[in-house]
VEXLUM-862914 format. One line per 8 residues: number of its first residue (from 1); their letters; for each residue y, z, x of C-alpha. Coordinates in nm, 3 decimals. Each point is the difference from the previous one (the first is absolute). Example, Ala and Ser with C-alpha at 12.3 -4.5 7.8 and 13.67 -1.06 7.14 Angstrom:
2
1) AS) -0.450,0.780,1.230; 0.344,-0.066,0.137
//
This chain:
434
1) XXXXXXXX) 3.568,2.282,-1.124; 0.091,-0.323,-0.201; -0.294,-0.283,-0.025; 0.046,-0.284,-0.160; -0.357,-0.252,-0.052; 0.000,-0.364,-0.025; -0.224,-0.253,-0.041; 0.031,-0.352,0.234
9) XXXXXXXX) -0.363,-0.129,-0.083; -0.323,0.112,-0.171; -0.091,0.246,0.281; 0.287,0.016,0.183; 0.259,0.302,-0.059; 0.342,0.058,0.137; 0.151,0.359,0.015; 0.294,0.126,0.092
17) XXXXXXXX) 0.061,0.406,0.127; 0.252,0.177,0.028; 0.010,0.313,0.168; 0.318,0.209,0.008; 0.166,0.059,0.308; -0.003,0.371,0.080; -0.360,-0.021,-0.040; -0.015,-0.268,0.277
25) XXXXXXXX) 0.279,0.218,0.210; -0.196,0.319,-0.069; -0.321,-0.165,0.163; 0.213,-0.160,0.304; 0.141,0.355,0.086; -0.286,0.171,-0.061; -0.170,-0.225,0.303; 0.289,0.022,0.195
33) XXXXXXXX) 0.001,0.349,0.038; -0.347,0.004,0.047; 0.084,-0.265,0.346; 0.234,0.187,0.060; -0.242,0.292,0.087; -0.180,-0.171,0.259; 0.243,-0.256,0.151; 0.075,-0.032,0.381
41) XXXXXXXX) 0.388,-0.137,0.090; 0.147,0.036,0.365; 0.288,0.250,-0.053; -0.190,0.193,-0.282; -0.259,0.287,-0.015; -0.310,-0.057,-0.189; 0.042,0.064,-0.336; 0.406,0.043,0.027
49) XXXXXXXX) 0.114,-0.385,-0.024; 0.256,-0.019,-0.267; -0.099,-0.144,-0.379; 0.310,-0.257,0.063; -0.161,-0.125,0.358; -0.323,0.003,-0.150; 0.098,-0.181,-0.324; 0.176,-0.260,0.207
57) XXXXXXXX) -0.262,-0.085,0.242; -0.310,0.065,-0.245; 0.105,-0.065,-0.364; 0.001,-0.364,-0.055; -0.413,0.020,0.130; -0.050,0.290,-0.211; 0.142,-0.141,-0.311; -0.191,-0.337,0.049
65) XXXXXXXX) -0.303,0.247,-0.016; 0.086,0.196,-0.294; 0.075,-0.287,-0.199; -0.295,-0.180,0.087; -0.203,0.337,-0.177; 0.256,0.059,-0.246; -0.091,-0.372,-0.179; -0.418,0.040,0.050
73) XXXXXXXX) 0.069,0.347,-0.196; 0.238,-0.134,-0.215; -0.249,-0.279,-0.074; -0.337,0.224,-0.039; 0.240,0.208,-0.242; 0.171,-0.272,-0.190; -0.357,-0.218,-0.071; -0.153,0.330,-0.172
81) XXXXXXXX) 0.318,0.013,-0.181; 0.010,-0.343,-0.119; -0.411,-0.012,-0.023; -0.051,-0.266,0.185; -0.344,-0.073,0.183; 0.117,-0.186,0.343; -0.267,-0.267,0.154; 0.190,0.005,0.368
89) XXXXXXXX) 0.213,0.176,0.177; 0.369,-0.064,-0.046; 0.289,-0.197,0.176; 0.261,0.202,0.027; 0.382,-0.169,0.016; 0.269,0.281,0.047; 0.318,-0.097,-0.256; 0.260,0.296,0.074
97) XXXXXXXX) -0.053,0.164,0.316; 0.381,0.127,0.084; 0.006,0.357,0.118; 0.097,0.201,-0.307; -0.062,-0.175,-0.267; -0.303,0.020,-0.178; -0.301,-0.195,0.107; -0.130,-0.331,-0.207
105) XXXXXXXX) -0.295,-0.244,0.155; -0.246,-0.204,-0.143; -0.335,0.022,-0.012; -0.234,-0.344,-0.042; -0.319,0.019,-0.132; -0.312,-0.141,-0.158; -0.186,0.158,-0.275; -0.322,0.014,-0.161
113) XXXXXXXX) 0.008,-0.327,-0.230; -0.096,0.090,-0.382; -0.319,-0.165,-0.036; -0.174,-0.205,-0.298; -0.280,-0.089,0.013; -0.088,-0.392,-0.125; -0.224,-0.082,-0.245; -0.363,0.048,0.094
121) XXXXXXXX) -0.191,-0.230,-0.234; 0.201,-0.255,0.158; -0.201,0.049,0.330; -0.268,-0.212,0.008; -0.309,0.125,0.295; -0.333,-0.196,0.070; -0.259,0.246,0.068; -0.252,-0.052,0.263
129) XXXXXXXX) -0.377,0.012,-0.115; -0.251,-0.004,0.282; -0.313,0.149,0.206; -0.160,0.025,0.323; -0.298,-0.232,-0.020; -0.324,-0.042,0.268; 0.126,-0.325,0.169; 0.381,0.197,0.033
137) XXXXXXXX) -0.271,0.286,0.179; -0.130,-0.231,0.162; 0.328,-0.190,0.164; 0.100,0.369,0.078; -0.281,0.074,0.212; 0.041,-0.338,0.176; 0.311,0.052,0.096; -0.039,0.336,0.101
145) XXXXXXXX) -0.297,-0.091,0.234; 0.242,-0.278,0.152; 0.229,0.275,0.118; -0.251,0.112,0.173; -0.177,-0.340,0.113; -0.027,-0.088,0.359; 0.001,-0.400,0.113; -0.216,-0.190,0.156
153) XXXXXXXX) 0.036,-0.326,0.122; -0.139,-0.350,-0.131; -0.037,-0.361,0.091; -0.029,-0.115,-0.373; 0.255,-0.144,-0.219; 0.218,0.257,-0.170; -0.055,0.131,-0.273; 0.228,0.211,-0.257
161) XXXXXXXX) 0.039,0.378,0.115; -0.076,-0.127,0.401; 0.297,0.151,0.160; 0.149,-0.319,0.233; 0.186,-0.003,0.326; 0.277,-0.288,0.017; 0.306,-0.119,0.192; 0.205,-0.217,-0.218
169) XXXXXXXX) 0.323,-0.178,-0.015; 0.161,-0.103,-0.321; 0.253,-0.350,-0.065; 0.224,-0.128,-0.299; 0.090,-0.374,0.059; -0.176,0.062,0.382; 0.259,0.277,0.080; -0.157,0.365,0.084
177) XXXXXXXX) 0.170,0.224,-0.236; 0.130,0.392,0.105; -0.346,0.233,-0.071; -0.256,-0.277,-0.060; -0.150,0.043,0.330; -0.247,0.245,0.105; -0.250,0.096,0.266; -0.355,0.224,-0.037
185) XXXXXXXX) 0.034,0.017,-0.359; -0.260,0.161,-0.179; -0.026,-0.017,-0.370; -0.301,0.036,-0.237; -0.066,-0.346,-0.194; 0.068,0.055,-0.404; 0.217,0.328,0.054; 0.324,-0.208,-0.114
193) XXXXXXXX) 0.210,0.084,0.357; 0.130,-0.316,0.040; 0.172,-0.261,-0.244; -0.239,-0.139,-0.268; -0.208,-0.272,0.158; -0.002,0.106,0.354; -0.310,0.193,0.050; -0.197,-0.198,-0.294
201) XXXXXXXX) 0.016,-0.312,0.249; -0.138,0.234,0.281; -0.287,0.094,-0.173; -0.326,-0.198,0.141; 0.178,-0.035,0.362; -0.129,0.120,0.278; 0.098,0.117,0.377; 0.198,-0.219,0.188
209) XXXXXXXX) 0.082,-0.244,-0.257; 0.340,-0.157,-0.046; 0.179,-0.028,-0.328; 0.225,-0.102,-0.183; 0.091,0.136,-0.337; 0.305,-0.087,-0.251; 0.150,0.219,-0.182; 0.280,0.103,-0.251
217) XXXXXXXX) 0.180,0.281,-0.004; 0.059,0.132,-0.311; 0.336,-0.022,-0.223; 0.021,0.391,0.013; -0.067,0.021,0.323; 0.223,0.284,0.156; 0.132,-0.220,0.294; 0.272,-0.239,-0.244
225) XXXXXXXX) 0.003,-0.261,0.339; -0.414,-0.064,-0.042; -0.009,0.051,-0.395; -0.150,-0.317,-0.165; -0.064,-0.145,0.306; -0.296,-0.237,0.149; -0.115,0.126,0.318; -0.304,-0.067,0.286
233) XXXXXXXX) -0.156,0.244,0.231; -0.201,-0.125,0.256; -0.240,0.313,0.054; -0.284,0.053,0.316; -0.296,0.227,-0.136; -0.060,0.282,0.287; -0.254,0.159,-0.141; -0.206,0.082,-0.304
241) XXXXXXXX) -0.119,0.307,-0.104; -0.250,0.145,-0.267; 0.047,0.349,-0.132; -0.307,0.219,0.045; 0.020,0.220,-0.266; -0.124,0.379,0.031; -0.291,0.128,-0.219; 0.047,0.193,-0.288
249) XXXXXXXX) -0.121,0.343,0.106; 0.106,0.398,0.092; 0.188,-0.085,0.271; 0.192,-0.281,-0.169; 0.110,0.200,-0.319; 0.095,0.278,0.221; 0.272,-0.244,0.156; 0.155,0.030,-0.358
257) XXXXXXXX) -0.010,0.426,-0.070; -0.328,-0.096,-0.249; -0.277,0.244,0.034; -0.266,-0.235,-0.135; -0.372,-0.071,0.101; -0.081,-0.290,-0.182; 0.176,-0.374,-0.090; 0.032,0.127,-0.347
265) XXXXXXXX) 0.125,0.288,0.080; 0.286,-0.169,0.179; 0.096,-0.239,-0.265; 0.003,0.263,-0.261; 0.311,0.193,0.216; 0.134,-0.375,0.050; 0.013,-0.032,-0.384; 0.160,0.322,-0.077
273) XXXXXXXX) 0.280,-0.048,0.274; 0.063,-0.379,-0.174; -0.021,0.122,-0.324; 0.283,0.248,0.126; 0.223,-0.255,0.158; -0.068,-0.212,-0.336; 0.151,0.265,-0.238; 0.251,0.042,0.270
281) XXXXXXXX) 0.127,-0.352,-0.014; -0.034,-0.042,-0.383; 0.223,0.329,-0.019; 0.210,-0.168,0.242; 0.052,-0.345,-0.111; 0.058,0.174,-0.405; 0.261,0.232,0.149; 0.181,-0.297,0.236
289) XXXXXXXX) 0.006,-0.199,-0.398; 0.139,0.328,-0.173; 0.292,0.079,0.270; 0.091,-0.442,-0.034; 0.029,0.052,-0.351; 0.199,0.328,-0.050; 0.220,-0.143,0.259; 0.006,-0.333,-0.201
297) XXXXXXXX) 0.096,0.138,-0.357; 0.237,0.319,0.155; 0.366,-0.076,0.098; 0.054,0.265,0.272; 0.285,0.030,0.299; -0.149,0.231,0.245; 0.274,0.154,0.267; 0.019,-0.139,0.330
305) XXXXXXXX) 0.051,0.346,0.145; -0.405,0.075,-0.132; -0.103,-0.358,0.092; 0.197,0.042,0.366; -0.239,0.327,0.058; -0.276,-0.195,-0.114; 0.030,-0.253,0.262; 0.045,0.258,0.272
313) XXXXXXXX) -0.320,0.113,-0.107; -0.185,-0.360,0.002; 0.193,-0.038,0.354; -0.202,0.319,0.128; -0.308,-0.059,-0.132; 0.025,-0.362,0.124; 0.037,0.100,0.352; -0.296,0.267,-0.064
321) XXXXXXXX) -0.217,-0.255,-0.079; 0.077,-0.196,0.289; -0.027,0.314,0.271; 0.334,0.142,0.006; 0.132,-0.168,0.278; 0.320,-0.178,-0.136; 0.327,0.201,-0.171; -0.011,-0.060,-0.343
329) XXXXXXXX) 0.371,-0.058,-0.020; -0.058,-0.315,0.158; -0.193,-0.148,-0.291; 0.193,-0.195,-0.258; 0.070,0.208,-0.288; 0.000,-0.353,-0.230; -0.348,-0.043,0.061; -0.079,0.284,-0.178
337) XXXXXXXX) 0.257,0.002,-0.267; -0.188,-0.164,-0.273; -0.324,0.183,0.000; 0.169,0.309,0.067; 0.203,-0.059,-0.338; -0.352,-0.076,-0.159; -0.093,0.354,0.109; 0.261,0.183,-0.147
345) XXXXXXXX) 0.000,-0.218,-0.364; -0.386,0.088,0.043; 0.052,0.356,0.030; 0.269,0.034,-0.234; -0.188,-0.160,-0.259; -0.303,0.202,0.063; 0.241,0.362,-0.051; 0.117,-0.154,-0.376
353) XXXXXXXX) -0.318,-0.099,-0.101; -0.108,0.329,0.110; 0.270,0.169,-0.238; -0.036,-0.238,-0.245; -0.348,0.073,-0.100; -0.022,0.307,0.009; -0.260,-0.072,0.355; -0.128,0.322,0.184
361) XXXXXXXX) -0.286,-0.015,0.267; -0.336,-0.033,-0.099; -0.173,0.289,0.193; -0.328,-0.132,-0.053; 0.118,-0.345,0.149; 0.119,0.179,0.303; -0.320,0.188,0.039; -0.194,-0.369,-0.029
369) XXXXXXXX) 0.206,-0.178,0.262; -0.051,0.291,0.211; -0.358,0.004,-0.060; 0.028,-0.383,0.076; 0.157,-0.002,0.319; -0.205,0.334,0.090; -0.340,-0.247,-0.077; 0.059,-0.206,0.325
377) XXXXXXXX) 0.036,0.285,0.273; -0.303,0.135,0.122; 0.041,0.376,-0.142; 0.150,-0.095,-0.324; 0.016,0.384,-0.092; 0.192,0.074,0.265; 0.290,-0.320,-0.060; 0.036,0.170,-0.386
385) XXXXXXXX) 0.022,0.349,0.122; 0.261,-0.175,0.227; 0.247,-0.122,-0.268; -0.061,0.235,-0.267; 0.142,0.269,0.322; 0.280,-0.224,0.112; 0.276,-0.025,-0.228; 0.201,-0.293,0.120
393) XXXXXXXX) -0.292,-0.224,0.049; -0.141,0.082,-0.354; 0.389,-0.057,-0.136; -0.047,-0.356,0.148; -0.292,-0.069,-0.182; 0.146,0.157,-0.297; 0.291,-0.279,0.023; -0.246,-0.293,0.047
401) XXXXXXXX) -0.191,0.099,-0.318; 0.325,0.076,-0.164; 0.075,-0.423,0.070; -0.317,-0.066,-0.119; 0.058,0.153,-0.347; 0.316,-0.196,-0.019; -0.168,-0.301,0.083; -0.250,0.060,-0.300
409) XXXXXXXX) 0.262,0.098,-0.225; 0.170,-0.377,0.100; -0.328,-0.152,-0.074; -0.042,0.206,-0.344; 0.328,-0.205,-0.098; -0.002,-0.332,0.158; -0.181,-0.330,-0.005; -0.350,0.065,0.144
417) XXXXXXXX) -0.289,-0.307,0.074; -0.243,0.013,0.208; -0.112,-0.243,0.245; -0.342,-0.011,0.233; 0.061,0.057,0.331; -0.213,-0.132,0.359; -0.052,0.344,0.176; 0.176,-0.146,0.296
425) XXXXXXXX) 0.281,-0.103,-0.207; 0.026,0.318,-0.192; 0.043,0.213,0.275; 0.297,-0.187,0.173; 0.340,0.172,0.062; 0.163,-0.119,-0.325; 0.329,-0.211,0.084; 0.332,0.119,-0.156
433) XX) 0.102,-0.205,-0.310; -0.328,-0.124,-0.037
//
């Protein structure tokens, strides 16, 4: 076999095969004879049709199928040879394909890209500072005993947090506008649903009053035809409600999986599952910085081939997510192209930092996260028996605390400040590139 390796791009590779021809022959034959066996022709007995009849009708077929194993082979053999490390599956053009003469294709690949790794002090990360204090308790608790509220009607002006029933009809320059018109419309005054201004001007209205409120929309607003513009709604107040919120007892905290018995109690689990989802975002919004700045400082052309596989994967889980009632293939793959190319920089970043220091997994990490997410189940014994018994699960939270030590090893070498954070702030999704 004759292989001959060239390079058309940093991670692409073009190799040509040859295979000699009585090894091709000897394969064809070989199958042949092996049809031959069990073939069925009018005129013939099973098993007694001539090689030249068989040849003739069968051997174009069977060669296409020999040829098609004889390059996959030739490939597995000829990338071992070579020692090249393949990111995607080949294209395969067939050069010389005469019968007797020796085989040549082509094989067209992508490799692993050689990876280096850009200077980490020039990565610059604002670290969030922050803690749960009473009043972010206390917002907490409001709004969970609003998801629980019932209503009850009033006669009084509004007030914020009222929850108001309204028909309304919006005009720019006196002309209704597509989607500014509505009909039993409930939304809760001061909970931001509509554009700014809107449900400030409702507040101290009351039932079956007419207004009239103006309006802009705003310059980012994600319909381009209202952005920036000036706008009236003339809006009819159905009804006004108050929310009667429930009591802070047993039967309330038990709507939440909280075994409590007093107030205190209750706002004691409260804090600990805040204080959770506030080292959650911190850890969150310091990683989101790290992965923007290795991706900043490192040069790296990822194959398509990995980056196509990643977006078959977004497609599925996309369609999970809503129900799994459409075929994925129908998605657009170039909605997904440039986050699934952020995924496989991220990951490929993560393996050389990885190798680059030296970074193994921190056993007593893993046994703290598991200890962590074991705290909020109700047998938390039984959740850490449950990973330390189930290898792939524990592997998986092997791998997250295996990103976490590269994170810290990015922050031991780049640009660190800190900044005081507003709980609420703190534990928002961070935004890519921000």
């Amino acid at each position: 076999m004759q292989v001959s390796l060239e390079s058309t791009s940093n991670i692409e590779r073009r190799m040509t095969i040859g295979v000699p021809a009585e090894e091709v022959e000897q394969q064809v034959d070989e199958r042949l004879r092996e049809a031959a066996k069990q073939v069925r022709l009018n005129g013939f007995r099973p098993g007694k049709v001539p090689m030249k009849v068989v040849r003739k009708r069968f051997g174009q077929g069977v060669r296409q199928e020999v040829l098609g194993e004889v390059m996959r082979n030739a490939w597995m053999e000829a990338i071992q040879e070579q020692d090249v490390q393949p990111a995607s599956q080949p294209r395969f053009e067939p050069q010389t394909v005469e019968e007797g003469k020796d085989f040549e294709f082509v094989a067209v690949f992508e490799v692993m890209p050689e990876i280096q790794v850009g200077d980490l002090s020039q990565i610059s990360v604002e670290k969030p500072w922050s803690e749960v204090q009473d009043k972010d308790i206390n917002k907490m608790i409001d709004n969970l005993r609003r998801q629980q509220a019932t209503y009850k009607e009033v006669k009084r002006k509004a007030k914020k947090k009222d929850v108001m029933t309204i028909d309304f009809t919006g005009t720019i320059d006196g002309e209704e506008f597509e989607g500014g018109s509505g009909e039993d419309q409930q939304l809760t005054l001061g909970d931001g649903q509509m554009i700014a201004g809107f449900e400030d001007q409702l507040v101290g209205a009351k039932t079956g009053e007419e207004h009239t409120l103006d309006v802009t929309f705003p310059e980012d607003y994600q319909n381009e035809e209202l952005a920036g513009k000036q706008a009236q709604f003339q809006v009819t107040v159905k009804k006004v409600e108050e929310p009667q919120l429930p009591t802070l007892d047993k039967e309330f905290f038990e709507q939440f999986g909280v075994e409590a018995e007093t107030e205190e109690e209750f706002r004691e689990e409260v804090r600990k599952n805040m204080e959770r989802e506030l080292k959650n975002g911190i850890q969150n919004r310091i990683k989101q910085q790290v992965i923007d700045g290795l991706l900043e400082v490192t040069e790296l052309e990822v194959p398509q081939g990995m980056v196509d596989q990643e977006i078959e994967r977004m497609k599925q889980e996309a369609v999970q997510q809503f129900g799994g009632q459409m075929d994925p293939s129908q998605l657009p793959s170039e909605l997904f192209q440039d986050q699934a190319q952020r995924r496989i920089k991220t990951g490929l970043l993560f393996q050389q930092l990885v190798q680059d220091a030296n970074l193994e997994v921190d056993s007593e990490r893993v046994d703290e996260k598991i200890r962590e997410i074991a705290s909020t189940y109700q047998d938390p014994d039984e959740v850490v028996e449950y990973y330390n018994n189930n290898q792939e699960e524990k592997q998986q939270i092997e791998s997250s605390v295996l990103e976490d030590q590269v994170v810290d090893h990015v922050l031991e070498n780049a640009k660190v400040k800190q900044k005081k954070y507003k709980y609420e702030d703190a534990v928002k999704p961070p935004q890519q590139g921000a």
